[in-house]
DRENGULO-520916 format. One record per residue: residue in one letter; x, y, z of N, C-alpha, C in turn. Coordinates in steps of 0.2 Angstrom, whole numbers, padded with zeros to 4 digits, always signed. Layout:
AXYZXYZXYZ...
# end
This chain:
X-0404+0524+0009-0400+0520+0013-0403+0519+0020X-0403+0513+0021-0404+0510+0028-0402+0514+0035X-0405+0518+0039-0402+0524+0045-0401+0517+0052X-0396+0518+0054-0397+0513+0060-0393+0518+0067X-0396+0518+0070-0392+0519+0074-0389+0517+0080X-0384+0515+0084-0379+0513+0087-0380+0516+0095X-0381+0515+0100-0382+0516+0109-0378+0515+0112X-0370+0522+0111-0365+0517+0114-0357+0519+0111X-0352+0521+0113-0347+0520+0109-0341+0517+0113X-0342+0510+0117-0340+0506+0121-0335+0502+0114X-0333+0498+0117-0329+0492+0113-0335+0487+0109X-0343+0486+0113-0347+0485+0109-0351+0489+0104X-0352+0494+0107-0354+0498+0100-0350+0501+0091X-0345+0500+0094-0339+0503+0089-0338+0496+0086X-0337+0490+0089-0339+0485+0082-0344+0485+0079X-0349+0486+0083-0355+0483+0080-0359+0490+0076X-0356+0495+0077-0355+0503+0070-0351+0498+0064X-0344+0497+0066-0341+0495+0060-0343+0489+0057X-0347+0484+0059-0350+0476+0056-0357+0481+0051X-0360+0484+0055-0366+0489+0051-0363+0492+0044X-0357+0496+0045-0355+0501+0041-0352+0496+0033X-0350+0489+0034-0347+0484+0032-0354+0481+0028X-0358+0482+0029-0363+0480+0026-0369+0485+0022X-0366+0492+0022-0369+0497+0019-0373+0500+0021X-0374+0500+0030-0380+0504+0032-0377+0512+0034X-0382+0516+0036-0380+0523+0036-0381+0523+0043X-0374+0526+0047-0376+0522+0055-0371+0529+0059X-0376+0531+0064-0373+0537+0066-0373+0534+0075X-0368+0535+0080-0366+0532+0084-0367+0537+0091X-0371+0536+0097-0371+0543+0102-0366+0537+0107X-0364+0544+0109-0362+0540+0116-0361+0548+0121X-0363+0548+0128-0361+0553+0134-0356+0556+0136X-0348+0551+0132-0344+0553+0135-0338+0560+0127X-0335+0560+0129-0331+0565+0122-0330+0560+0116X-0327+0556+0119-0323+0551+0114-0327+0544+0116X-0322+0541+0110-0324+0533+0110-0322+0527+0116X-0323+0523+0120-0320+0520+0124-0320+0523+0130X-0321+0526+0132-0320+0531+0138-0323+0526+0144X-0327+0522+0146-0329+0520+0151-0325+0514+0153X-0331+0509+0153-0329+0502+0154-0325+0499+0150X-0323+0499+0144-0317+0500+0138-0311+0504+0139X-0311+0505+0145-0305+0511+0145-0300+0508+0149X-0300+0502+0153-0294+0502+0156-0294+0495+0159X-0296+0491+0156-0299+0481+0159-0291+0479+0159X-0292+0472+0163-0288+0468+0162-0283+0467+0155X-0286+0468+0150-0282+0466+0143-0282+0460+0140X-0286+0455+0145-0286+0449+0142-0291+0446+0135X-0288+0445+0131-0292+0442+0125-0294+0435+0127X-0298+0432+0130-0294+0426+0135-0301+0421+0134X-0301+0418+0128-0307+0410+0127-0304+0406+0133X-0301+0405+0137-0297+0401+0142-0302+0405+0150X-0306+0412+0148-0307+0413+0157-0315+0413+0154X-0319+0407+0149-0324+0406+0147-0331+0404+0152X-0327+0401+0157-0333+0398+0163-0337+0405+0166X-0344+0403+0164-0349+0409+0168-0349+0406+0175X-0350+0410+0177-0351+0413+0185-0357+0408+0190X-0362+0404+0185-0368+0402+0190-0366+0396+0191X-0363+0395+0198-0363+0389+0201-0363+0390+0207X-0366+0385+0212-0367+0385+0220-0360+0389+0223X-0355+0384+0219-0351+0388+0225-0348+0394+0224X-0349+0397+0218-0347+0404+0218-0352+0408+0222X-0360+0406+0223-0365+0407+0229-0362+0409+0235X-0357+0401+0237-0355+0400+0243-0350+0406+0246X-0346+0405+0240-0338+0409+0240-0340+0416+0241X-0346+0420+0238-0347+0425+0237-0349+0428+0245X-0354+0422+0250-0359+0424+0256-0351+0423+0261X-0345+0417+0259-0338+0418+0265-0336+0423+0264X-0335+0426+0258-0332+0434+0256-0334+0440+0258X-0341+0442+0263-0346+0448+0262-0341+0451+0264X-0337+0450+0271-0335+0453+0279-0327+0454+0276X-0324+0451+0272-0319+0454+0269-0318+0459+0265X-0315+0465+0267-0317+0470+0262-0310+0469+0256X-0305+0468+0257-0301+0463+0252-0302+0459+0248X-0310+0455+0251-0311+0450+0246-0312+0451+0237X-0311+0446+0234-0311+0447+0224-0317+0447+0224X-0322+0442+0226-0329+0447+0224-0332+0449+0230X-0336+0456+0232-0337+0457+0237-0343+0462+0235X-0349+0462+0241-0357+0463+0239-0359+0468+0243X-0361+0474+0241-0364+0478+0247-0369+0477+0247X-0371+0474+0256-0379+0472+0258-0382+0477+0259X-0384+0483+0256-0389+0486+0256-0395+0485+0254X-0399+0485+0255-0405+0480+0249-0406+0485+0245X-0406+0483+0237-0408+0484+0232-0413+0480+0227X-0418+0481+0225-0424+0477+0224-0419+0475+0217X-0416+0478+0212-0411+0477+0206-0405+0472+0209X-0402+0473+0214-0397+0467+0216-0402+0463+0218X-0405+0463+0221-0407+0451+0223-0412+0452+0218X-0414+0456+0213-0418+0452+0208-0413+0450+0204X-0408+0452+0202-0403+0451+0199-0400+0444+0202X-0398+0444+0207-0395+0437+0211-0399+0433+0210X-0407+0437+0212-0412+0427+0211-0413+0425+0202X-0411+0429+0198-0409+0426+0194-0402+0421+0192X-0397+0426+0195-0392+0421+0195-0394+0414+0195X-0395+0414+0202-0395+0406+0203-0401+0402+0199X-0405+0404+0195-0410+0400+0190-0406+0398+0187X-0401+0401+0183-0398+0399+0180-0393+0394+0179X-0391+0394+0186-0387+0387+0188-0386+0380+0183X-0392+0380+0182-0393+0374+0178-0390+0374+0171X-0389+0380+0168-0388+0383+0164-0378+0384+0161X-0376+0381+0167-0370+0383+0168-0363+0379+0163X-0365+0374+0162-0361+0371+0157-0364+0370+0149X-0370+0372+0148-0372+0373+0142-0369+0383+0140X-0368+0386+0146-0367+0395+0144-0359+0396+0143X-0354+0389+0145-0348+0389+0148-0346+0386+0140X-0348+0383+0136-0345+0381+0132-0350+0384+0125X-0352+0388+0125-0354+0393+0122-0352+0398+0122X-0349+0401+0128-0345+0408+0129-0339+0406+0124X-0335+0399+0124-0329+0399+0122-0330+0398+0116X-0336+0396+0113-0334+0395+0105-0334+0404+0103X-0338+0407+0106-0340+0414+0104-0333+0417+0104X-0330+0415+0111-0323+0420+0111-0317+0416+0106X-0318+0411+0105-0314+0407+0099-0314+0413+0092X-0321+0414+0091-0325+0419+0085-0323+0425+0085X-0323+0425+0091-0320+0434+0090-0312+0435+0089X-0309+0431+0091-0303+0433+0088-0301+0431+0083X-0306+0431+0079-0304+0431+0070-0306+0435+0066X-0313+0437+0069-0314+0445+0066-0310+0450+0068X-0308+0451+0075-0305+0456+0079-0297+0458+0073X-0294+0451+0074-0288+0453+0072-0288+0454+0062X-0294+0451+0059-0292+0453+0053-0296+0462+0054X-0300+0464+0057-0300+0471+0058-0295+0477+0058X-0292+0472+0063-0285+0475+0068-0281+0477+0062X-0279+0473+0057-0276+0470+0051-0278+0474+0044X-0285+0474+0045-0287+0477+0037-0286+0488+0039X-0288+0488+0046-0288+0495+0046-0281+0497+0050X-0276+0493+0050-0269+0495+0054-0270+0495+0060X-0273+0494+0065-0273+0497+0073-0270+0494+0078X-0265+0498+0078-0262+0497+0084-0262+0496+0091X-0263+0491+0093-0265+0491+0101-0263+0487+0106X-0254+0486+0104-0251+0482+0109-0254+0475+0111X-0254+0472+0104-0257+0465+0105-0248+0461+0106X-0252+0456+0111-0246+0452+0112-0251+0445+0110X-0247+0441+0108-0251+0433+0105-0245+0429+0110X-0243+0430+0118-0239+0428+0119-0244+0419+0125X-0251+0421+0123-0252+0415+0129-0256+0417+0132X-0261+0414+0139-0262+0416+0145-0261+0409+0150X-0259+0412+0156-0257+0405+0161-0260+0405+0167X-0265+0401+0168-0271+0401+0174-0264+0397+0180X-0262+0399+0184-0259+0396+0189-0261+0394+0199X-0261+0388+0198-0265+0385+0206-0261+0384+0212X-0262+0386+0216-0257+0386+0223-0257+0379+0226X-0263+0376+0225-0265+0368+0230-0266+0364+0226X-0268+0359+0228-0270+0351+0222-0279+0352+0221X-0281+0354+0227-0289+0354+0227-0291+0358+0222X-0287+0366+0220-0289+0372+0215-0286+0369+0208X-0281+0365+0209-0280+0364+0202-0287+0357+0198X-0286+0351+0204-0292+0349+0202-0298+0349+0198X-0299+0356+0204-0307+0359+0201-0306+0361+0194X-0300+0365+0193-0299+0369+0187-0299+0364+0181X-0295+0357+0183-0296+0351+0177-0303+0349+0176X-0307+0351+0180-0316+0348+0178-0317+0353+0172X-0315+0362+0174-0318+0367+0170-0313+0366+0164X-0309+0363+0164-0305+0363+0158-0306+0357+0151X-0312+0353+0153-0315+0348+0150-0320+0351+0147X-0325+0359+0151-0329+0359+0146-0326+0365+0141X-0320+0368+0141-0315+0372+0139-0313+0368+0132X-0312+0362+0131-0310+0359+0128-0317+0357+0122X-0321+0356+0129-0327+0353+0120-0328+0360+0119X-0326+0365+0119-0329+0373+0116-0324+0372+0112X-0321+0369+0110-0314+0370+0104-0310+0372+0107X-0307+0375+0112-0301+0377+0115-0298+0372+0115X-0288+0374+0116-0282+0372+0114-0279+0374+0120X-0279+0372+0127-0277+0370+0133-0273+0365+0135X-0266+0368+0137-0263+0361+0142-0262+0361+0149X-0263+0356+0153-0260+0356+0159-0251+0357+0160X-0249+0362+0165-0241+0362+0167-0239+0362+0172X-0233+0359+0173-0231+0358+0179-0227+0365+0182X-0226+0363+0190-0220+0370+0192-0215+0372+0189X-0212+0368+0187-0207+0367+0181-0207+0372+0173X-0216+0368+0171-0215+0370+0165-0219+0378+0166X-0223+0382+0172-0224+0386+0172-0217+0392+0174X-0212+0389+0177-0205+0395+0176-0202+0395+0169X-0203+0389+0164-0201+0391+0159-0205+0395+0154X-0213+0396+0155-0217+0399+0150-0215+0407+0154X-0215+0408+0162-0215+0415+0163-0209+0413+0168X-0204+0413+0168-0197+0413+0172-0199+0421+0177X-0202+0426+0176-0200+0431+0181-0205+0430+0186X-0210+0424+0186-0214+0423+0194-0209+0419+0197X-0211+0422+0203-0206+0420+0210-0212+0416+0213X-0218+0414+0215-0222+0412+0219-0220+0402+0218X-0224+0402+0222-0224+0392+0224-0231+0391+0222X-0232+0385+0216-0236+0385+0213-0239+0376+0213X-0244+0375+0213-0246+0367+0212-0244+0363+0203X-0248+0369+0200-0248+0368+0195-0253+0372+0192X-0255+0371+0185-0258+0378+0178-0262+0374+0174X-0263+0378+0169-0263+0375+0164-0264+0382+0157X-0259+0381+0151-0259+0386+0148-0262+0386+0141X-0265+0392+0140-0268+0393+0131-0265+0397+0128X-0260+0393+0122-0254+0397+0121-0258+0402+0115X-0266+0399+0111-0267+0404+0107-0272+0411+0109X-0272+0412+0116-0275+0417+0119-0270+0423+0119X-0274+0429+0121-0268+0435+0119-0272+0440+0124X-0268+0445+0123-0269+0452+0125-0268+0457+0122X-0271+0464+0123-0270+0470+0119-0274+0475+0122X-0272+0482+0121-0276+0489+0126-0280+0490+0122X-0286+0488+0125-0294+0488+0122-0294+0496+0121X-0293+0501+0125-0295+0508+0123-0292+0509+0118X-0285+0507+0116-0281+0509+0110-0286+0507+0104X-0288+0498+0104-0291+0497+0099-0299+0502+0098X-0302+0502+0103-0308+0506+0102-0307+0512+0100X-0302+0515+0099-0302+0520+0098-0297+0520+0090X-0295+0516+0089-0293+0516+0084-0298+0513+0078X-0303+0510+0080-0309+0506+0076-0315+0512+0073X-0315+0515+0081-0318+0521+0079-0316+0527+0074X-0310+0527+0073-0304+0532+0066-0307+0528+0060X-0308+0520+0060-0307+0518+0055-0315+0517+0053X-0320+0520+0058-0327+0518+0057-0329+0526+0053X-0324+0531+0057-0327+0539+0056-0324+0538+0048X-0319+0535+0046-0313+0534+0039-0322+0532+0034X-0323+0527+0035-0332+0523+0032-0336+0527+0031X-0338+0532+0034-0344+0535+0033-0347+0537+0042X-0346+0534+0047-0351+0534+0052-0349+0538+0056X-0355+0540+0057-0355+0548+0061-0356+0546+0067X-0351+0549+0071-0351+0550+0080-0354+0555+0079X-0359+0554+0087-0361+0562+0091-0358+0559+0098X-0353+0564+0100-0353+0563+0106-0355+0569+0111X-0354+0568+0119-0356+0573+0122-0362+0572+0120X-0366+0566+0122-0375+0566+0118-0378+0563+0125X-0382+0567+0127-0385+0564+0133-0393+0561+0130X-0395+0554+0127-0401+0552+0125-0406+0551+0128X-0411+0557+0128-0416+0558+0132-0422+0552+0133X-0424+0549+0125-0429+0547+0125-0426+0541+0116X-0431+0537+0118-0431+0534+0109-0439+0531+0108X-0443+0535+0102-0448+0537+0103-0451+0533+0095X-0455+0528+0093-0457+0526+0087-0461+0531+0085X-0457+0532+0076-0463+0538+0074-0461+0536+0066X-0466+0536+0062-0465+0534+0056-0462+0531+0053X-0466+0525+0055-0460+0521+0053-0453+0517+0053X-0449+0520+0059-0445+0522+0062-0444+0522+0068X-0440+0527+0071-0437+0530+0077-0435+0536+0079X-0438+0540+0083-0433+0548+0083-0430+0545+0092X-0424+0548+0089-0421+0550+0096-0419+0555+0098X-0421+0558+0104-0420+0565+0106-0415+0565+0111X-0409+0570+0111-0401+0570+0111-0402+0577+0113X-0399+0579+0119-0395+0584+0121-0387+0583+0123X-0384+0591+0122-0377+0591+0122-0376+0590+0128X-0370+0584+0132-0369+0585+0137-0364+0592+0138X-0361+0595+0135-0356+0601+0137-0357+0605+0129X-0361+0611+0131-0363+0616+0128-0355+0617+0122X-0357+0617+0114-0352+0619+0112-0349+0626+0111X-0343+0630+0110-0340+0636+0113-0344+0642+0106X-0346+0636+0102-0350+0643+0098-0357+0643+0097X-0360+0641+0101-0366+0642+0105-0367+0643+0110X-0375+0648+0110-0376+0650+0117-0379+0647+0121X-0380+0648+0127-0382+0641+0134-0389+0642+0131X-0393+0646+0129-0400+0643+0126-0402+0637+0122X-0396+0637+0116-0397+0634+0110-0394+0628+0111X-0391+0627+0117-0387+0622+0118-0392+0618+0124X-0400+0619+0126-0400+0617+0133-0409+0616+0128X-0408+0614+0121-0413+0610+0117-0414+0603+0115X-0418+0597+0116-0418+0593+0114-0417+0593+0106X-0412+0587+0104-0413+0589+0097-0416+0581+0094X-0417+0580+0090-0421+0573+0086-0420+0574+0080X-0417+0567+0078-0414+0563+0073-0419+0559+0072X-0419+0556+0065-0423+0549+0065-0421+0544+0062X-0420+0541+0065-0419+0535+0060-0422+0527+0059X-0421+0521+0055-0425+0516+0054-0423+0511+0058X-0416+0511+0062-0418+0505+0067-0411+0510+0071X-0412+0505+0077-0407+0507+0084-0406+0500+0088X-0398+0501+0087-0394+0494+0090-0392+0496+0099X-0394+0494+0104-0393+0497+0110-0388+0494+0112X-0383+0498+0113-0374+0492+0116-0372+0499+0122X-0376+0501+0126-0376+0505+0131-0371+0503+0137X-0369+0496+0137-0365+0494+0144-0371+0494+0148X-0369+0497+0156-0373+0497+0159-0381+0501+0163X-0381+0504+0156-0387+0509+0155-0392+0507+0149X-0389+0501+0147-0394+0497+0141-0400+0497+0145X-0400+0496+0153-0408+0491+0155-0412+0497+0155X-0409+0505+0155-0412+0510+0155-0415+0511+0147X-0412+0512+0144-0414+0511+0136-0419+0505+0132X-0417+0498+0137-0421+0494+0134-0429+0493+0139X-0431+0497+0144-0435+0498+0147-0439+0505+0141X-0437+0510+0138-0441+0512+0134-0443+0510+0128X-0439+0505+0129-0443+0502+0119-0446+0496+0122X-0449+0495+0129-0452+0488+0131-0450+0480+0130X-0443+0483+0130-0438+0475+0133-0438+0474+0141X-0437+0470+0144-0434+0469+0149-0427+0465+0150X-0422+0469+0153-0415+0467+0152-0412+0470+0160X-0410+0465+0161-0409+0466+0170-0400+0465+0171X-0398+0470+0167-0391+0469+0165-0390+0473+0175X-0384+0471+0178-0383+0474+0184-0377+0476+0185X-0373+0484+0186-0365+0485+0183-0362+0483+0192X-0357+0478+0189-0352+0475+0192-0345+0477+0194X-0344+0480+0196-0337+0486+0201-0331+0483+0198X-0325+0481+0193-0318+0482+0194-0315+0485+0193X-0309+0482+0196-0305+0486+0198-0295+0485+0192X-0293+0490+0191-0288+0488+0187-0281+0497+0190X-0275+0491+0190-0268+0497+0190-0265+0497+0185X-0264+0503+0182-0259+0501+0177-0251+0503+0181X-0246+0499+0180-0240+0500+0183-0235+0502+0177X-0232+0507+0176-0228+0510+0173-0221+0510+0175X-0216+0506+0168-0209+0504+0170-0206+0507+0166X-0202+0512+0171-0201+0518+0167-0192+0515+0168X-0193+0508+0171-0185+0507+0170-0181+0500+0167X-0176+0501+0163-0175+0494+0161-0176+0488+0166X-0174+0491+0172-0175+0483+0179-0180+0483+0179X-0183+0485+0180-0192+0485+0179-0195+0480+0172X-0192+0485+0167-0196+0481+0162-0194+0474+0162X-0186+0470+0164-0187+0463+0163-0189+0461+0169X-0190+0462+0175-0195+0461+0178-0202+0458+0179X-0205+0462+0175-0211+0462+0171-0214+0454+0169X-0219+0451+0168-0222+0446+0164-0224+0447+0156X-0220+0444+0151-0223+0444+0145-0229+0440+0145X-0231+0434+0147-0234+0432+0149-0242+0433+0150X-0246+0434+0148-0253+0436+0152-0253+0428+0158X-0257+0432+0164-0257+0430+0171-0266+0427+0174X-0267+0423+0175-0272+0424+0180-0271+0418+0186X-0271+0423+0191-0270+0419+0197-0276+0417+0201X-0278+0410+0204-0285+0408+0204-0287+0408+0211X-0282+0408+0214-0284+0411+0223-0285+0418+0223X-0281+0422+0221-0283+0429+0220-0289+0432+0215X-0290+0427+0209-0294+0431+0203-0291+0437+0202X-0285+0436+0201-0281+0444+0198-0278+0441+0192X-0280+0444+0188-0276+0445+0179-0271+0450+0177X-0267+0449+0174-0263+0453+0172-0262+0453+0165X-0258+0459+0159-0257+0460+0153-0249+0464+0153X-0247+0462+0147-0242+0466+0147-0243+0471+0140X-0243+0477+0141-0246+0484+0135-0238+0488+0134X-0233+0483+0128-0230+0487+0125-0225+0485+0131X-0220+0489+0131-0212+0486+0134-0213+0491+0141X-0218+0497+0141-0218+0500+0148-0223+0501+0151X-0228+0498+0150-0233+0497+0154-0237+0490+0155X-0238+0487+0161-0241+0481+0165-0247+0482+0169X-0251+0479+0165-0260+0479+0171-0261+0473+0173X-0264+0476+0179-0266+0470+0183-0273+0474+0185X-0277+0466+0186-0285+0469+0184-0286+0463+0189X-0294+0466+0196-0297+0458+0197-0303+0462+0204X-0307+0460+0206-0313+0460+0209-0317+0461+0205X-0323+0458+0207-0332+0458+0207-0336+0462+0212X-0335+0468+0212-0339+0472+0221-0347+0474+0215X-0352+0470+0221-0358+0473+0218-0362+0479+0223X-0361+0486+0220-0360+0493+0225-0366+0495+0221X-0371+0493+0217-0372+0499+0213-0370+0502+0206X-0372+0508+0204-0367+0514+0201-0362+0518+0202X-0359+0514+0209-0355+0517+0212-0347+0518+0210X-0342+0523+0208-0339+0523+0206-0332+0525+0208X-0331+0525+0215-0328+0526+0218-0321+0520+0220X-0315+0525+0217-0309+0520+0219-0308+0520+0225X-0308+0514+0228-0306+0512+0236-0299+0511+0237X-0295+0511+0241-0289+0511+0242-0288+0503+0243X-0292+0499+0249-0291+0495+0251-0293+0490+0246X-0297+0492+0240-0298+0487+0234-0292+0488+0229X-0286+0493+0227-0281+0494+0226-0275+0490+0229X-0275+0492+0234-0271+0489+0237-0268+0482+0237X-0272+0478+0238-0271+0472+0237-0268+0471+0230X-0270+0475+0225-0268+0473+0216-0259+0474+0216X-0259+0480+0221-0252+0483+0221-0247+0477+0226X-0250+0475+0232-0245+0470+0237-0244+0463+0233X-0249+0463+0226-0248+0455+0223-0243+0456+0218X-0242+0463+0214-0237+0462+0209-0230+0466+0214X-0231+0466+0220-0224+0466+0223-0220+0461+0225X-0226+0456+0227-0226+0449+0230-0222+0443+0223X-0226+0445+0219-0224+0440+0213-0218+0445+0208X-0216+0450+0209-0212+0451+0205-0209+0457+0208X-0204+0456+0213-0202+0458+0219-0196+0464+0214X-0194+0465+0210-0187+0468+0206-0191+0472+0200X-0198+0473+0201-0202+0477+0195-0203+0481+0200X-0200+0488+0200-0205+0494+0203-0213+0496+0203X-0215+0499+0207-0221+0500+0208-0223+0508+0211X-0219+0511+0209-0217+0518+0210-0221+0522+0206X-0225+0520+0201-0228+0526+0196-0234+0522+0194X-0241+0521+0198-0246+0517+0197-0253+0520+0197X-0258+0519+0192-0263+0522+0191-0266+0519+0192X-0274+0520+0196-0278+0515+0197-0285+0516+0194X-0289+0511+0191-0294+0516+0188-0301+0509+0190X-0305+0511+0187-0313+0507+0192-0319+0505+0187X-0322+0501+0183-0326+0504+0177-0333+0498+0179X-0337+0497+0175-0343+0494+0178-0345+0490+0171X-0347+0483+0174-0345+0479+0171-0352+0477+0171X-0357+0478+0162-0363+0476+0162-0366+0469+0162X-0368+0466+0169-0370+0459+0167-0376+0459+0166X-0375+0452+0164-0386+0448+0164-0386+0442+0169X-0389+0440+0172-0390+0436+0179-0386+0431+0177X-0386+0429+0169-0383+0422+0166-0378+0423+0161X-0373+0428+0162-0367+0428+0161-0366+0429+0156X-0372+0428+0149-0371+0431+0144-0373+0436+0138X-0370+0439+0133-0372+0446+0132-0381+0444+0127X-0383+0449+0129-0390+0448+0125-0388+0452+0119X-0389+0447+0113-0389+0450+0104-0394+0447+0100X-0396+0453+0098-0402+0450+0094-0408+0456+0094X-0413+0454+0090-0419+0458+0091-0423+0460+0095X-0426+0466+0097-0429+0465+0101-0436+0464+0101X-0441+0467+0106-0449+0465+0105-0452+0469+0098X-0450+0475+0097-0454+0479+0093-0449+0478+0088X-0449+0480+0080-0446+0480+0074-0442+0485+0075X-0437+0483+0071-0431+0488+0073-0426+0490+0077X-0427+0486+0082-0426+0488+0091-0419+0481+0090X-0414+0481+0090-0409+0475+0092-0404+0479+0100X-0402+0474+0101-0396+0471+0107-0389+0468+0105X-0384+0472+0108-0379+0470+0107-0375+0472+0116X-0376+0469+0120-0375+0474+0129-0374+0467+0133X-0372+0468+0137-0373+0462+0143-0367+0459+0145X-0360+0459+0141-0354+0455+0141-0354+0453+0147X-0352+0457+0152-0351+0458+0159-0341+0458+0157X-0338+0453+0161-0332+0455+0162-0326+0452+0154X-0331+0449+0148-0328+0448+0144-0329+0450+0138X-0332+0458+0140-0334+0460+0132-0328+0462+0128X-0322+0463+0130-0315+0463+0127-0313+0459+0120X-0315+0452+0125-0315+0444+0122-0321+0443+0118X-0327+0445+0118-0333+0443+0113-0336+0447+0109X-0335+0455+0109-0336+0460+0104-0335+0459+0099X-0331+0456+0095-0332+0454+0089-0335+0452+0085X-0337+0445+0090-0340+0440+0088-0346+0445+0088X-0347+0445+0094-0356+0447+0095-0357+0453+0088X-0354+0458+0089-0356+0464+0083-0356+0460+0076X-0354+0456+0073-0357+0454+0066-0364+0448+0069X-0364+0446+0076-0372+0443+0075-0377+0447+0077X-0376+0456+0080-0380+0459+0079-0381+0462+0073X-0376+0463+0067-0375+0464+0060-0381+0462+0058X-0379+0454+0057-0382+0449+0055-0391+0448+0056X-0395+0450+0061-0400+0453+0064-0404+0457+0061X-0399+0463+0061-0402+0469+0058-0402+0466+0052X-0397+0466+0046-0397+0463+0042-0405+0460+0039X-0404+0453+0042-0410+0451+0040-0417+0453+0042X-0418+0455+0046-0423+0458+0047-0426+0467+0043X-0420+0469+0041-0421+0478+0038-0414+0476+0033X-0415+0473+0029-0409+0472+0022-0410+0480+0021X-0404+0481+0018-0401+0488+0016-0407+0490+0010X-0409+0498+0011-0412+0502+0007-0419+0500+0010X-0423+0495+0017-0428+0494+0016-0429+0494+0025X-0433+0499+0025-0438+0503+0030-0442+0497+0038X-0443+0498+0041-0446+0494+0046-0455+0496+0044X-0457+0491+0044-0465+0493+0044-0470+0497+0049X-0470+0504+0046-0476+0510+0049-0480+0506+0054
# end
């Protein structure tokens, strides 16, 4: 059997273990942390959302981004420290400008895709993960915001999405519990949400059910071509309790015939050893979870998924007592540090808008969001045989994992059909 292995146990690599294992390959999966999901999978906005499809490269998010620097409040916001990785990363961005309505309506058919694998997944292996099919509601404070948003909603529309415009009127009736003054929206009733950890971690039960072996607690030293193949050399990140610190402080090496790299934002580290270049850059959000430990609370609460477009704050509702709101862009680095004053404004806006939902029991959490100057995720093969990509989503790998993991599949697939080797 065909040995592949997996870089990663992200909400990217756990599908793309399970689209491998669907097709009969022997697929063992490393990741750093104990468990599955544990990173940037751990606690996102919640949005399944082909409706927030528009990539990033346009002048004026440039513009918006250089008004923002001096705001430490601001939803995107850039530490000027020079970093040769940030503005080579930037001066890519803006190459890709040109690129911005062909990547816009190609993110939407992708995230279209993905939610037909996701849910018959969700479906075939039982996984519960507080999916709501309740809509999302992009809502605009002025006439100038909603305008712009009806230009991005025409090329939302040739990507196959199913969008309408609504009035103040018809926004109190899709979410009656917002209290704000609004221009107008426009809603996608077949987008949804649900708690990505729960699913990643419920996929992975259902990948270990298959045959695929986790290693976690795997620190991937090196990936090394040798016969044919690939060795990977793995150390334990936390000594096991029946071993001794000697035996536990050795490189160990596995071999296998291909390796899918879905690392998040340590792919460009990984894909720098096997002679790719991938200039993925991790992207700072932020996310609360608000905890409604009370009936006034809970109907308080938005069934509704949320995005507010002067703010870029999102919202989800996870089950009858739990609401996240999720929103900034800070480029800090690997820096992972929760900021109070990056919290704080997520907490004054579900006070603002939904003044009768307590805010008394709130966890705030920070994860790093793997981009590519061009907003989207690289899948596919790499330079050398055997070597694929499944990494890059940036802020909508939630929304595309699905899709992308069967056209990483599909890849591998064709290039090392099952039972047959990469060439020596």
């Amino acid at each position: 059997m065909t040995r592949i292995a997996v870089i990663g146990a992200g909400i990217a690599g756990v599908t793309t273990a399970y689209a491998l294992s669907e097709r009969g390959y022997e697929v063992t999966v490393f990741d750093q942390q104990r468990y599955a999901g544990m990173e940037t999978s751990f606690a996102n906005g919640g949005q399944l959302s082909a409706s927030n499809g528009e990539v990033w490269n346009k002048a004026s998010t440039v513009w918006q981004g250089m008004r923002w620097m001096l705001r430490r409040d601001a939803p995107l916001l850039m530490n000027p420290t020079p970093s040769w990785h940030k503005y080579s990363w930037m001066a890519e961005f803006v190459r890709h400008i040109p690129d911005y309505r062909q990547n816009t309506i190609e993110t939407v058919r992708l995230a279209i895709e993905a939610r037909r694998h996701m849910f018959a997944m969700a479906e075939r292996e039982n996984i519960d993960f507080d999916l709501q099919r309740c809509g999302i509601l992009h809502f605009y404070r002025d006439k100038e915001s909603f305008e712009k948003a009806a230009k991005v909603n025409k090329l939302l529309t040739e990507g196959g999405l199913e969008r309408r415009s609504v009035t103040p009127e018809e926004i109190r009736q899709i979410e009656p519990t917002l209290k704000g003054t609004y221009y107008g929206g426009f809603f996608t009733p077949s987008d949804s949400t649900g708690d990505i950890h729960k699913f990643t971690r419920g996929l992975a039960d259902a990948c270990g059910r298959r045959g695929v072996r986790f290693i976690f607690d795997a620190e991937v030293e090196s990936i090394v071509p040798k016969s044919g193949g690939y060795e990977i050399r793995w150390m334990p990140v936390a000594p096991d309790h029946d071993e001794d610190e000697a035996a536990a402080d050795v490189w160990r090496p596995i071999e296998v015939d291909g390796v899918v790299i879905c690392a998040g934002t340590t792919s460009r580290r990984f894909a720098s050893m096997l002679g790719d270049r991938l200039n993925i850059y991790p992207v700072k959000g932020y996310s609360i979870t608000v905890h409604l430990g009370t009936q006034e609370s809970q109907e308080a609460a938005p069934t509704v998924s949320i995005l507010d477009e002067a703010t870029k704050i999102v919202t989800s509702r996870l089950g009858s007592d739990r609401f996240r709101v999720a929103a900034t862009a800070e480029f800090n680095g690997f820096n992972r540090d929760i900021r109070y004053d990056r919290i704080r404004p997520l907490i004054d806006w579900s006070r603002e808008q939904f003044p009768k939902m307590s805010t008394d029991r709130v966890v705030a959490w920070c994860g790093l969001r793997p981009m590519n100057p061009n907003m989207m995720p690289r899948v596919g093969q790499g330079r050398r045989p055997g070597v694929f990509y499944n990494t890059g989503h940036g802020h909508l790998g939630w929304t595309l994992s699905a899709a992308t993991a069967q056209l990483a599949a599909d890849a591998v697939e064709k290039a090392m059909p099952v039972g047959r080797r990469i060439a020596a």
